[in-house]
N, C-alpha and C positions, 0 to 999 in steps of 0.2 A: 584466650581468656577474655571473653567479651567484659568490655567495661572495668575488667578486673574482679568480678562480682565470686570467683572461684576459689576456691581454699584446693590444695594440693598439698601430697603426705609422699616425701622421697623418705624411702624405706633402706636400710641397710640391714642384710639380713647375715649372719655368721654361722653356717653349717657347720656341724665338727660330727665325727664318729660317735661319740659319749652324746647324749641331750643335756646334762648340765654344763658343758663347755658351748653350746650354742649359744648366739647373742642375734639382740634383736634393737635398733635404733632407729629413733623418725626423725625427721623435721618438717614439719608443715611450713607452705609457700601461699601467701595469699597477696593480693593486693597488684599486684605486679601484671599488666597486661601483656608484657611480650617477655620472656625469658628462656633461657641456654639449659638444657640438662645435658649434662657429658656422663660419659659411662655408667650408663644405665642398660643394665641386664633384662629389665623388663617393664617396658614400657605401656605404661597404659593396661596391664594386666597382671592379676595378683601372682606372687612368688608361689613355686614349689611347696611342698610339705619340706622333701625332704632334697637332694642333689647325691649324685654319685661322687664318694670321698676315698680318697686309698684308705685303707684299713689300717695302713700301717701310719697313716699321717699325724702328728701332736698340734698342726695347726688348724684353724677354722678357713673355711671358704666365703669369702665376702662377695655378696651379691646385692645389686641392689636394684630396688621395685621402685616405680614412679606412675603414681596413680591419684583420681580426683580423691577428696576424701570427702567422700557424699554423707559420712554422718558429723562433719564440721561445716558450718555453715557462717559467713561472716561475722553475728551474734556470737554465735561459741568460741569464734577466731577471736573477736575485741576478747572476752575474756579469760579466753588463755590466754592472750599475751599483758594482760593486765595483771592477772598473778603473776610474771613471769617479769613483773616490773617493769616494759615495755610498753609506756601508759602513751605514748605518742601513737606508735604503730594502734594502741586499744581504738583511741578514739577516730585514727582515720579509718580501721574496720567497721568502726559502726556508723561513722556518717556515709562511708560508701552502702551499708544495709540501709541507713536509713532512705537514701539516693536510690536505690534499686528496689524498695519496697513496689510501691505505685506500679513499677512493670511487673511484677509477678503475679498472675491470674488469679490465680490460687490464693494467694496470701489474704485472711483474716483480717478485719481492721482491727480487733484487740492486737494482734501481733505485731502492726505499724507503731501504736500505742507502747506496746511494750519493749519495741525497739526506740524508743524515742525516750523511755524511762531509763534502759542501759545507757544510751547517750548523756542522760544527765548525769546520773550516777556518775561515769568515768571523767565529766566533767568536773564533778565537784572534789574528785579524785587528784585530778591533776592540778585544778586553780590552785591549792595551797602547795601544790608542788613549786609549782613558778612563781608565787606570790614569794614562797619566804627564801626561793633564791633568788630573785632580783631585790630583796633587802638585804639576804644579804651581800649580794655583788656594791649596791649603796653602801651599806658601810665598811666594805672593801676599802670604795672610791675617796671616801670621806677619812677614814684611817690614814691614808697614803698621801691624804691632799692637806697642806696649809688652809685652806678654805674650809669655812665655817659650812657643815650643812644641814 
């Protein structure tokens, strides 16, 4: 994962005989230049429809798929994980886009532009996150302490 600039989708996929007993669960991997996938069914290429199941079976068959995910792109990665209350991991997705913009051939100046307006936003996002807990970690300090602050 050159540079880390790759968003990746580990898929766990749950076969069963019935279709409403199938289950289906992601997690997206970004940012991360070198990492371990273990037991991975299918690598690098999408899951089945369907897997051969005893008939007679009540449990599901777990399989799981590990693939780029080419319709998330660092941009959509800060903000999924910015819903997702992961305001840390947001903004280092978007300064790695905004870091990897300039190399991309392709890429639009409006779209440099408007990665650079997500970077503010999740900026402004998280300043009052840290602002009002280092006051109040302050008046923590100040509660606990004989000293005037």
């Amino acid at each position: 994962n050159v540079s880390g600039q790759n968003v990746y989708r580990r898929g766990v996929h749950g076969y069963a005989v019935h279709a409403e007993d199938a289950t289906y669960s992601e997690e997206l991997i970004g940012l991360q230049r070198f990492f371990e996938q273990r037991d991975v069914d299918y690598p690098f290429q999408s899951a089945p429809d369907s897997v051969s199941v005893d008939a007679n079976s009540s449990h599901t068959v777990k399989k799981v798929s590990f693939n780029a995910a080419k319709d998330v792109d660092l941009r959509r990665f800060a903000l999924i994980r910015l819903r997702e209350g992961k305001a840390d991991e947001a903004k280092k997705a978007i300064d790695r886009a905004v870091i990897n913009a300039p190399c991309e051939k392709r890429l639009p100046k409006r779209r440099i532009g408007g990665l650079r307006t997500v970077r503010r936003t999740i900026s402004k996002r998280i300043a009052p996150i840290r602002t009002s807990t280092a006051r109040t970690d302050v008046r923590r300090r100040c509660a606990r302490s004989t000293e005037r602050c």
